[in-house]
Structure formats: structure tokens, C-alpha cells
N, C-alpha and C positions, 0 to 999 in steps of 0.2 A: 218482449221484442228487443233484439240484440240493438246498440248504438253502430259505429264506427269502428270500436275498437275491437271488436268481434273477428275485426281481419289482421289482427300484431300479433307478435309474439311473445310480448314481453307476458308472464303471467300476470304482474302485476296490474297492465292496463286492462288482462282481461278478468278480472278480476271483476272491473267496473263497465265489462261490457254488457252487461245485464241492468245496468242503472238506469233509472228514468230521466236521468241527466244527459242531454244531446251531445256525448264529449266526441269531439275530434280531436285525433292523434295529433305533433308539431307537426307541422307539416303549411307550405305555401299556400293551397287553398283553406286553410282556417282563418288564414288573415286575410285572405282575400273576402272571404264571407263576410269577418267584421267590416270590412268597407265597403262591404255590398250593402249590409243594412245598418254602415253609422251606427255597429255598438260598440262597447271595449269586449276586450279579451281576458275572460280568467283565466288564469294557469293556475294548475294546481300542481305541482308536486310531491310525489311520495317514491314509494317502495317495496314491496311484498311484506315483511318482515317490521315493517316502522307500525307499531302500538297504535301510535296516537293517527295514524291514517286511516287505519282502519273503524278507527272508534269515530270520526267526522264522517266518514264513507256510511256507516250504521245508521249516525244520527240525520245527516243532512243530505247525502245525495243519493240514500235509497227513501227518503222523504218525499211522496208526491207531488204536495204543494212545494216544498222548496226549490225542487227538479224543474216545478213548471213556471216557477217565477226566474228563473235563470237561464232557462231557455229561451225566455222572451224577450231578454235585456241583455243577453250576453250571449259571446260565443265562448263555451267552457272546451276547455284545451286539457287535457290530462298527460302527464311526463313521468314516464319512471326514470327518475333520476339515477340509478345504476346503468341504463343504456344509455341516456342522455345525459354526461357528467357535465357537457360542454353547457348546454343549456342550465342545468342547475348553478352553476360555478357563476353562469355570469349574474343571473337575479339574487342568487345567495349574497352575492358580493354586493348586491344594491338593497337588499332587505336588511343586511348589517350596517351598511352605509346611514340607512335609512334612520333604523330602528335601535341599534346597537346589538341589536343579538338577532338568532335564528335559528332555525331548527324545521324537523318535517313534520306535518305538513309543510308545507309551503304556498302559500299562496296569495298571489300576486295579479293585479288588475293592470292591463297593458293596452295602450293605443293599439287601434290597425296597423300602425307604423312598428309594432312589436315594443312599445316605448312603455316603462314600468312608470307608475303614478301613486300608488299606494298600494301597502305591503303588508302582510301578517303572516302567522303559522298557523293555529286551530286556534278554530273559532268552534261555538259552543252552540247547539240548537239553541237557546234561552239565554235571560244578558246573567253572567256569573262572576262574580270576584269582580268587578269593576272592569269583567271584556264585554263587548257588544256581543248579542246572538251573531251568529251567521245571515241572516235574515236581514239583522237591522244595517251589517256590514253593506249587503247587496243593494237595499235600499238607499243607503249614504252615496253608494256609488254613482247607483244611476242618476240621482238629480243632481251630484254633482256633474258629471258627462253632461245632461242634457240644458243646464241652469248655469254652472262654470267652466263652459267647455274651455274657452280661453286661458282660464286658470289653470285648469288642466294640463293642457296642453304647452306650459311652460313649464309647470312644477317636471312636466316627463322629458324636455327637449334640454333643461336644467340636471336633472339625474344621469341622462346622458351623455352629457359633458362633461359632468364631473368625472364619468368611469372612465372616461375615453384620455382625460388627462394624465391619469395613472399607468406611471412608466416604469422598467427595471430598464432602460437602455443602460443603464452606469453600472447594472451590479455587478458586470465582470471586471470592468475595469480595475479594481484592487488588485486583483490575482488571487488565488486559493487561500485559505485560512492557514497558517502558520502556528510552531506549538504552543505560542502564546497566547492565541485567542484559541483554540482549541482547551486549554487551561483556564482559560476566562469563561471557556463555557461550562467546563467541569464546576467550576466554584459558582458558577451563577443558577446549579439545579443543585448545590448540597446545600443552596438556603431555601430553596421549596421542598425538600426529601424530607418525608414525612419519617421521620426516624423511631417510631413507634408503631407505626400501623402499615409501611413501603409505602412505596409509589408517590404522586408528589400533587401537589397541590391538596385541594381538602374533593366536599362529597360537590357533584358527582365524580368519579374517581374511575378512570379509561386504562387499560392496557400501555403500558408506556413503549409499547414495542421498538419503535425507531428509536427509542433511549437507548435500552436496553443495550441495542447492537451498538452505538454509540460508546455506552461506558464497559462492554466487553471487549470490544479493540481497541482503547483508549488504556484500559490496562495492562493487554498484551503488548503494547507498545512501551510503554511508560510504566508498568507494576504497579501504577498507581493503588495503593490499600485502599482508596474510599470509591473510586471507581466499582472496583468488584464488588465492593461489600454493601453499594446501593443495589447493583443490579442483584444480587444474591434474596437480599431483604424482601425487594421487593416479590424477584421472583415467589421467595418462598410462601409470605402472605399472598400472592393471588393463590397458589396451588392450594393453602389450607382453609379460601374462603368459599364463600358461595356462590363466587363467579365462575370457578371451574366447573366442572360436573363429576362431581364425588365418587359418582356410579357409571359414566358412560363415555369420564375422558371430553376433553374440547371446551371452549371458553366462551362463558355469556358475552356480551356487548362492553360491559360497562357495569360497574357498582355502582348505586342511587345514593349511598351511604359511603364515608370515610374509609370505613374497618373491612370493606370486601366482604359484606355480610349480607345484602338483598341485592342479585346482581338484574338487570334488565334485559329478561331472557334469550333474545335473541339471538342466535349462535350466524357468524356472516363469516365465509370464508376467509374473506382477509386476514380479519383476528384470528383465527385458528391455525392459516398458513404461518405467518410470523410469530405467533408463539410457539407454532411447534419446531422453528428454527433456532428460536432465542434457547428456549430451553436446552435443547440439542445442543448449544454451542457454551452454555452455561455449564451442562456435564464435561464438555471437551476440556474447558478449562479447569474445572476445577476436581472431576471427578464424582461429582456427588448424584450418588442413588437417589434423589425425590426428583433429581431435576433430569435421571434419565429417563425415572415413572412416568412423569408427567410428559415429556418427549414422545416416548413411546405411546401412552394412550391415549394424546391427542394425535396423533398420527393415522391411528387404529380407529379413531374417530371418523376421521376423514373419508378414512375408505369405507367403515361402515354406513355412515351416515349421507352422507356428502357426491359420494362418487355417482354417478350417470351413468346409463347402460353403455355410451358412448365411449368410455373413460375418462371424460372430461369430468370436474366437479361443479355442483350448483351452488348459486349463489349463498344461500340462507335457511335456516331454520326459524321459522315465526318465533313471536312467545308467546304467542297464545295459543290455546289448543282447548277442546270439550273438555269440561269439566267430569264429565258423563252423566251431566243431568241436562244437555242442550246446550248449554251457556257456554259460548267462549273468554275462556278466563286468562289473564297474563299467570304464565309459573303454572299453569295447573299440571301440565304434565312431570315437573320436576320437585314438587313441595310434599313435604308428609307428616302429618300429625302421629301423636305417637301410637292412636289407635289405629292408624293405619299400617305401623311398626309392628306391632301384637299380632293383626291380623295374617301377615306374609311372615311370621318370624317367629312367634308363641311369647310365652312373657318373658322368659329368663332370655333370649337373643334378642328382645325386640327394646328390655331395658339396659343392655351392655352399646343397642344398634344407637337408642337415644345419647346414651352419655360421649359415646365416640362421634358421632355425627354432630351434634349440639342440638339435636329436638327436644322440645321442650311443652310443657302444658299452653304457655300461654303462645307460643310459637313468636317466628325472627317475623315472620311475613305478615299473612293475611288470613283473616277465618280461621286463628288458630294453628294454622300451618308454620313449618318450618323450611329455609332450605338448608340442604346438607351443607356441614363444613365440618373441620378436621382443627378443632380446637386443641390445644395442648393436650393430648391425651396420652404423651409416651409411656409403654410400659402398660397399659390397659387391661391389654388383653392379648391374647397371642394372634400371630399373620394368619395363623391360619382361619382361624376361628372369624377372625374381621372380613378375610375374604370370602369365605364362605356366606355372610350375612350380604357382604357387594355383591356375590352374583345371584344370590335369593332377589334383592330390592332390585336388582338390573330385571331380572328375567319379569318379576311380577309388574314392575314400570311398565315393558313391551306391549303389557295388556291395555294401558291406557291407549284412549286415541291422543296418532300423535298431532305434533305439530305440524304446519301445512310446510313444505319447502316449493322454494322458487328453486325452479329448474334450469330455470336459466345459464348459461355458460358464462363467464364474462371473461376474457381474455387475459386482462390485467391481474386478476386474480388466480386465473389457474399457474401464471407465470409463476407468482409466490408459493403457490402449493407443491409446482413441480420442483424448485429451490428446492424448500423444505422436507419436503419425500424423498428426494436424492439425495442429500444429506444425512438426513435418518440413520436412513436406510445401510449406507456407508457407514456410519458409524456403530451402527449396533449389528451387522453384517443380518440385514433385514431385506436380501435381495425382492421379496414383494413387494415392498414399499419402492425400489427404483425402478422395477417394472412399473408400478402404477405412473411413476413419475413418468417413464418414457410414455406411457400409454396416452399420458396427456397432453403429451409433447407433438404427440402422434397428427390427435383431433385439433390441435392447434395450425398446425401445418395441413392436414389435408382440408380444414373447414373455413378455418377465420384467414385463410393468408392466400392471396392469391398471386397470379406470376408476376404481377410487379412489387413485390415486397409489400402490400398494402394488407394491412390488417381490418378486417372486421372486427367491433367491437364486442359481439354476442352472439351466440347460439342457440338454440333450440332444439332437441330431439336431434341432434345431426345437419339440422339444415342452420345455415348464415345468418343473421339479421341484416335488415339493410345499414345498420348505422354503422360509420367509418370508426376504425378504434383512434383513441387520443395517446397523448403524450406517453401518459400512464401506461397503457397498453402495448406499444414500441420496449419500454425501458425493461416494464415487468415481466415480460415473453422473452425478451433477452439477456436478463439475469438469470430467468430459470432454465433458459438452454446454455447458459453458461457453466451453471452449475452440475447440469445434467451431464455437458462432456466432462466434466474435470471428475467426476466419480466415473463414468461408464468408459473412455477415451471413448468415443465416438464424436471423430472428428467432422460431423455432419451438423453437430449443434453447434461449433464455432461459427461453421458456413449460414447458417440460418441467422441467427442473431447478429452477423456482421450483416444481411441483406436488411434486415428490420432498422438496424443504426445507421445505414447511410442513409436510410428514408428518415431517418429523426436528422440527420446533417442535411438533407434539400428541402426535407418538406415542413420541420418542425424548427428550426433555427432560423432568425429574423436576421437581416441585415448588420444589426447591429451587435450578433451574436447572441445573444440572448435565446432560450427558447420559448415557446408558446404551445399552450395545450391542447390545441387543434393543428390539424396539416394547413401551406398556405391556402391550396383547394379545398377547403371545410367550407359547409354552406355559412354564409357569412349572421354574425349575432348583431346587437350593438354594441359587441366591442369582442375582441378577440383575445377571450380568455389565456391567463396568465400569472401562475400563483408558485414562488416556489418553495409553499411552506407545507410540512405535512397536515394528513387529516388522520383519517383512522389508517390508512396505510399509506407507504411513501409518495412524498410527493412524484411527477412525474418529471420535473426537474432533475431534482436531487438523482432518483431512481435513475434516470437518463444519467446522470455524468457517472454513476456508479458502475453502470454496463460497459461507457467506451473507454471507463479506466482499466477495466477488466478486459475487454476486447483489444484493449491495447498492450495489453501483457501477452496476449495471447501471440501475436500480431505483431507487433514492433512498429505500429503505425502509429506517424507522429499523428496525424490529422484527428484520430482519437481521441489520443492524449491532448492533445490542445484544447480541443472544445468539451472535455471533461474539465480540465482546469479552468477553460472560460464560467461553465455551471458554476462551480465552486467559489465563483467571486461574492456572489449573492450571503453563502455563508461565511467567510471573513465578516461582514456586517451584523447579518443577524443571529449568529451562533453566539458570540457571548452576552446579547440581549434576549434572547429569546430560544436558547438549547432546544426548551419542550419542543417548540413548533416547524425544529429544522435536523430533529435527530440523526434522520437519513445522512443528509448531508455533513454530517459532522463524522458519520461510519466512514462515510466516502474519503473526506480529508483523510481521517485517521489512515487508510492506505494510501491515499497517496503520499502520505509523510515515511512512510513507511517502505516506499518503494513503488509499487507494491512491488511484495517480494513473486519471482517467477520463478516457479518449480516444476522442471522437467525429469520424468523418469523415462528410461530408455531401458527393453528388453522385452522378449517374448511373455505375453502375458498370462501364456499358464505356468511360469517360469512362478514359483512360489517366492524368489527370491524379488521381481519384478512387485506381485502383492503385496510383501511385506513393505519395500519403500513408498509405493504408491498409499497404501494405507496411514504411514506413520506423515507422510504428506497433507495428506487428506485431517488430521489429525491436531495437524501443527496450529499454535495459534496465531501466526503472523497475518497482519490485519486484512484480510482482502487479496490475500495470494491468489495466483491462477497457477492451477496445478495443470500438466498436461503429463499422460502416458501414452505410450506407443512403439511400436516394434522400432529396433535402427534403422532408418533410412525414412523415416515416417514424416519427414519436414517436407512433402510436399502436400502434407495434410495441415499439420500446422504448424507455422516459422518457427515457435518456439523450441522445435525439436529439432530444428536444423542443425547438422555440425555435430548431435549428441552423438557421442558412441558409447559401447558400451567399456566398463573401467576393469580391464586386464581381465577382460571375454564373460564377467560379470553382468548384471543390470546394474545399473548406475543410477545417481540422481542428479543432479545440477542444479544450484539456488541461484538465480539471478537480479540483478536490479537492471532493467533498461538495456536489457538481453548481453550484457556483462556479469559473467559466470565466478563464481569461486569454484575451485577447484571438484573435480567428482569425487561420488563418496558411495558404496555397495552399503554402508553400514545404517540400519534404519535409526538407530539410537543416536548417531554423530547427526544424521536428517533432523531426527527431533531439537537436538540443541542449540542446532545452527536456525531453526525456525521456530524456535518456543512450543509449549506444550508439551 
């Protein structure tokens, strides 16, 4: 018999709509129930794709007795925290507070009053390593509610105060980060740059995506050599490790280990939008073939894996999938022993596939398995012959059962994926990849955005979810329609994304300037989420003052530009103490130092001579340019083109700072120099 959740959309609640666990969705009547019958509130949170949620879901709450002991003492509340970022963001912040660390599961026991009291992430059927069962967890709970209610109920009215004390009113107040601390942050990640294995810090070891973009325009500004030659490093050990996907293109979650050698499989759009940007923009600048490989077949990923009937893309690929003997196993679809090598391959391919790939007898993983990576192997063997063994081990993979995907849309994310496809796409003149991009641009606009500029946060099969989008979702839908006019001219994506930014100026900007990761009209929390540090993708901060710096190149609006620069106070502070966790915002600075530079081309666009500038535009590495094209007279589409003409009956380009032009130039190689790259 189905629960509650049998009527959401999110996959992942319904996932546990079959559980003998009585969960109600967040929602006004689940607290109201706890106060009907004087119990607390569990919340759990997870995920579709989170490992370790599913394996507590296995253990405990497809468990009969432990479903009917919680059902009787608690009201259990279930959140996918990809639809509900706002709700995760505030108790994440109190189980850290709490606990010092956190992670998903999540789950958390909370007065009728929604007030958090005690905090954990998975708990174990049986007590292990010195964690209580689940069980004895629920036990502690209830007699303390029923024996310490009093106690209780200060330690949560206590928690709450403290969140509610936590201010950023001051972090604009400095003014934007200057090349000083921009340079203080550079030097403050070349003493965590792991300079033997990329990336920074030790194991577990993340994507450094918002670095990346960070120390790519930090270069292009500045030439700085140790700049590029972190992000280079780095780049190149993810592409040769077992995070990437050796055979199918797109990037796991996360390495478990230092050396990018056992990644944790779950493939989530985010990471795969932003590295296939970073990569893309790693070849721009430097040229270099692995980094346009790897561009390209995450890309190729995207639309094979990822894309939606819709043309939207879904959220995630699990990591776990059939083993093919029933069991779901982490990696099972991506790992191979080497007699599964012999088997798809014969012996002479299948030990050239081991030595290139790094499979091995005793295997990197588990059960003898290995996952592919691209060990120092130059000179091995010929391209052709290695690729011929890649689409043998692709095609024979396809037989496995795969991994589950959440279907889900999430807004915030397809913004990043439309960036990075229209980007591509342009660069490697891959017009399928900017149609995908626009296609998505499409479903964003006819599904998630309604006539007051108000975004939903998620989708389903075509149809809206009820949940309002956040910060994140304004910022990241307006960079990627940002990015989509400046490849396509289609001056309909400036108009779209200038409607999304004045909703982040009335409805996401506090009094004090500052923004907040909820609208003022968001259903109210105990406290009103507000972070602007990144996580796995840009914060919605940072992302936000990234768009109205760009919207304001676009545009010549100071109002913009102002409260991009207010964003940017937060990172003066914490960019030379903490780079890793504000990268975004440190790409941001880097344009705004930089100008940003504004590039307009003018002329008929099938005019090859129009192509050729608008491409060597597109091309340039000046930090955070907004390029605009369009026929002469085209400035009541967008200001930036106003006044252009064309230069002695030519197409033209014009480089600007703060819609102050240097002179025009027909010539694409003079465009190059004047804007790097």
C-alpha cells in the first residue's frame, strides 16, 4: 500500500512511496499532525543518486518493525533535497553547527514548531563502529521528548537562536575584491595544490569546477604561469583518472581517494555541465587536444545520457545499478575485471585493453574489479586500435543493466548545461549541441517560468513542480540565457534573463543589500536561508552577481552593476581565506577587474565576414566578456549595439569597457589581440 508520497513528483520521494514508513511530504499539515498528537518530527533527507540513502532506505525503512515503531512515535517527513534546497540548507547548517560535519542522509528530529533538537546522517540497522543502530537512535529520542520534554525544548529554541543570529548584513559593505586579494587568493590554493596528483586538498577529492573558472580568467587577465598550470594539472589528472568515464565521456561525483583513482559513481548534472565548460574554455586558451576530447565527450554525454524527451536534462545518474545477479551494487555498471576484458575483446586486445586502461588481476576497486583510467600509457599502441577496443567495451557496457536516473528537471541546473552546450557547441562549430542548448532554454521558459518572472524549481515529464525556484535558479537560468544570446544573437535570451534578475533585485535582495536564497514570499523556515559559499555548483550568490554583471554589459544598467558589485563584497573577505569555497565569486571579480570587456559585432549574419568576427569573439579570452551580434540598427534589441555601424560598409566589431568603445576593427586577428586568445 502506497504512503503520501505516491502523489509528488520528485522520483526520489517516490521511490519511498512503497515504504511501510507513514512519510508525509514538507508540507503545513505534517506539523500540524505532530501537534495533533504531541510527537516530534523526523526529517529525513536524501536524493535519488546518494549511495548511502538508499542503503538506510534498504535497511531501515523498508523494515517492518522499524516502519511500525516510527510510525507510532513520530511523524517521518521525507525531502528531496535537490527540490527542496531551501529546506536542506537550513538544517545542514544546524547539523554542522551541531555536529561539525554532514552529509546525506540527513536526518534530523524536530519539534511541532519545525525546531531541530538532535542531528545525524545514517544510522546503521545494528549499533557499528561506536554509531548507535537506528532503532536505539529512535528509542533515545522518544524518552527523551516524553521524560525531557523541557530539556528539549530549550536545546531547539537555543539552536534556533543561534541560526537566526547569523548575519552577512556587512559583507558588502567593503566593495568588490581588488587585484590584491584576488592575488591573495591565488597564493592561498597554490599551498593546498596538490602538485603531484591536481586538485587540492587530499582524499576525498571533488571537481574543483568554480576554481577552475577562477584560475582560467585569472590568467587571462594577469598571464599569471601558475594560474594555468594548476588548472591544466589538474584538469589533466581528472580526464586520466577513474572519475571520468574512460568509455562513455562525463564525470563521477567525486574521487574516495587522493590520485582520481576510485571515483563515487554518481554522475549529477551539475558536475558534468561545469566541466564540460571548464574544459571547453581550457582548449580556448590553450589549445590543447585532451582538453578539447574531454569537452566534447562530456558534452556528447549529456545529450546521450541525460537529455529528457522534453529537452530538458535530468538530474543524475545513480551509482548503483544490477550487478546481474539481483544485487545492486555501487560501480557495477562501470568496473571490469580482466576476464571480463578477454571475454568482449579476445586475449591479444583484451591485454593491450588491461595495460592502457590500468586493469589489473588484483583490481583498483572491489571483487577484483577495476575502474578504467588512462595511466601514462603514451606511445602504446596506435588511436586507432585503442579506439576500436573503446567502442567494443562502450557497446558491450550498453548490455549491462543500467543505472536508475532521476528524471527530474531542476532549473538551476539545466541553466549550467545550456551555458556549457552553447559554448561547445560554438567553439567546435557543433551546431547540435546549441540547438540542444536552445531546446532547453525552450522548456525552461514554457514550463518553469511563469508571467510574473517567477520560476519553478523542477519538472517532471513536462509538467511544473509546485516548489518556487531559489537564488540559485534566477542566477543559473540567467547565465545560461546569457550565454545562449552571445553564441546564437538571439536577442530574446537577454530579455528573458534581464525578467529573472529584476526578480532576484525585488524579491531575493534584503534591505540591506545582501541576497538571500529564498524569495521574500518563500514559505517561511526558522531562519531564512543565506550562504554565499559554493558547494558542488556555484553558489546562488556568487552565480547571481555573475549574471547582473553580465546583464549589465549587456544593458549599460547601472542598477546591475551595483548590486553585482554589492555580491562581491562577501568575496573581498572570504576569497583570500578560503578561494576553494568562493571560486565562483572570485571568476566574477576577475571580470569585473577586467571590465568586463563588451563586444559588439555589427553586420548581416550570413555575411561570412560578420561569422568570422563574431567567432574570433566568442573565442577571446577576456574574463567574462559579453559578446553581442546583430544586423545595423539592431540596438533596439540590445543597447549594446546601439550607435554600431558598420566600418567602411564592412561588419565591424567594437571592444568596449562601460559601453566606451575603442575604435572598430573588420579584422578578426586585430579582435583577437585586442581581447586575448
Amino acid at each position: 500500500m502506497a504512503n503520501r508520497l505516491a502523489h509528488e513528483t520528485s522520483p526520489y520521494l517516490l521511490q519511498h512511496a512503497g515504504n511501510p514508513v507513514d512519510w508525509w511530504p514538507w508540507s503545513p499539515e505534517a506539523f500540524e499532525e505532530a501537534r495533533r498528537r504531541d510527537v516530534p518530527v523526523l526529517l529525513s533527507v536524501g536524493y535519488s543518486s546518494c549511495h548511502w540513502c538508499h542503503v538506510m532506505a534498504h535497511e531501515s525503512f523498508e523494515d517492518g518493525a522499524t516502519a511500525e515503531y516510527l510510525n507510532a512515535h513520530f511523524v517521518p517527513v521525507k525531502v528531496d533535497r535537490e527540490e527542496r534546497p531551501d529546506v536542506d540548507a537550513v538544517y545542514m547548517e544546524a547539523v554542522q553547527a551541531a555536529t561539525g560535519q554532514g552529509g546525506w542522509p540527513m536526518t534530523v528530529f524536530l519539534t511541532p514548531a519545525a525546531e531541530p533538537f538532535y542531528f545525524g546522517t545514517y544510522f546503521p540497522p545494528a549499533p557499528r563502529h561506536g554509531m548507535p543502530s537506528f532503532r536505539q537512535v529512535l528509542e533515545g529520542v522518544r524518552a527523551a521528548w516524553a521524560d525531557r520534554r523541557e530539556e528539549v525544548g530549550e536545546v531547539a529554541r537555543r539552536i534556533v537562536r543561534d541560526l537566526s543570529e547569523r548575519s552577512l548584513a556587512a559583507a558588502g559593505d567593503a566593495g568588490p575584491p581588488g587585484p590584491e586579494e584576488q592575488m591573495a587568493a591565488l597564493l592561498a590554493l597554490t599551498r593546498e595544490f596538490d602538485a603531484v596528483r591536481g586538485g587540492f586538498g587530499g582524499a576525498p577529492k571533488f571537481p574543483p569546477s568554480m576554481v577552475l573558472e577562477f584560475l582560467l580568467r585569472h590568467h587571462a587577465r594577469t598571464e599569471s604561469a601558475a594560474a594555468l598550470e594548476m588548472a591544466q594539472a589538474t584538469c589533466e589528472a581528472m580526464a586520466r583518472g577513474g572519475i571520468y568515464d574512460q568509455l562513455g565521456g562525463g564525470f563521477a561525483r567525486y574521487s574516495v581517494d587522493a590520485e582520481w583513482v576510485v571515483p563515487h559513481f554518481e554522475k549529477m548534472l551539475y558536475d558534468n555541465a561545469l566541466l564540460c565548460r571548464a574544459y571547453a574554455r581550457l582548449w580556448r586558451a590553450t589549445g590543447a587536444e585532451s582538453a578539447r576530447r574531454v569537452a566534447l565527450e562530456t558534452a556528447d554525454f549529456l545529450i546521450r545520457e541525460m537529455r529528457t524527451e522534453q529537452g530538458g536534462f535530468a538530474s543524475a545518474l545513480d551509482a548503483d545499478s544490477d550487478d546481474g545477479s539481483g544485487r545492486h551494487v555501487e560501480g557495477a555498471y562501470y568496473v571490469w575485471t580482466p576476464r571480463q576484458l578477454r571475454e568482449v575483446l579476445g586475449e591479444a586486445d583484451a591485454e593491450l585493453a588491461a595495460a592502457h586502461f590500468g586493469v589489473t588481476e588484483e583490481g583498483t576497486f572491489e571483487a577484483g574489479a577495476s575502474v578504467l583510467r588512462l595511466p601514462d600509457t603514451d606511445g602504446l599502441a596506435d588511436a586507432g586500435r585503442i579506439a576500436s577496443i573503446r567502442a567494443r567495451l562502450l557497446a558491450a557496457r550498453e548490455q549491462r543493466p543500467r543505472p536508475g536516473r532521476d528524471d527530474k528537471v531542476v532549473a538551476a541546473w539545466n541553466g549550467l548545461a545550456i551555458a556549457a552546450l552553447a559554448e561547445t557547441g560554438a567553439y567546435f562549430d557543433r551546431p547540435d549541441l546549441i540547438d540542444a542548448a536552445r531546446d532547453a532554454a525552450d522548456l525552461l521558459v514554457r514550463v518553469h517560468m511563469d508571467w510574473h518572472a517567477r520560476l519553478f524549481r523542477t519538472s517532471l515529464d513536462g509538467t511544473a513542480g509546485a516548489h518556487a525556484g531559489v537564488l540559485e535558479d534566477y542566477a543559473d537560468v540567467a547565465e545560461g540565457f546569457l550565454a545562449l544570446a552571445a553564441v546564437t544573437g538571439e536577442s530574446v535570451w537577454v530579455d528573458f534573463a534581464g525578467l529573472l534578475l529584476d526578480t532576484v533585485l525585488t524579491r531575493f535582495t534584503g534591505e540591506d543589500g545582501t541576497l538571500h536564497d529564498t524569495a521574500d514570499d518563500a514559505e517561511p523556515l526558522i531562519r531564512r536561508p543565506q550562504d554565499p559559499t559554493d558547494n558542488a555548483a556555484p553558489s546562488g550568490w556568487t552565480a547571481a552577481a555573475g549574471a547582473l554583471l553580465t546583464y549589465s554589459a549587456y544593458t549599460g544598467s547601472t542598477a546591475h552593476r551595483e548590486a553585482a558589485e554589492r555580491a562581491l563584497g562577501v568575496v573581498r573577505s572570504l576569497g583570500p581565506r578560503a578561494p576553494r569555497f568562493i571560486g565562483w565569486g572570485l571568476a566574477v571579480a576577475e571580470a569585473l577587474l577586467d571590465g568586463p570587456r563588451e563586444v559588439a559585432v555589427v553586420g548581416p549574419y550570413d555575411d561570412p565576414a560578420t561569422r568570422a568576427l563574431h567567432r574570433a569573439a566568442l573565442l577571446a579570452t577576456a574574463p567574462g566578456a559579453a559578446v553581442a551580434v546583430g544586423e545595423p540598427g539592431a540596438e533596439e534589441e540590445i543597447p549594446l549595439l546601439a550607435g554600431r555601424t558598420l566600418h567602411g560598409g564592412r561588419p565591424a566589431a567594437y571592444v568596449c569597457r562601460n559601453f566606451t568603445c575603442d575604435r572598430p576593427t573588420d579584422d578578426p586577428k586585430e579582435l583577437t589581440e585586442r581581447l586575448g586568445g
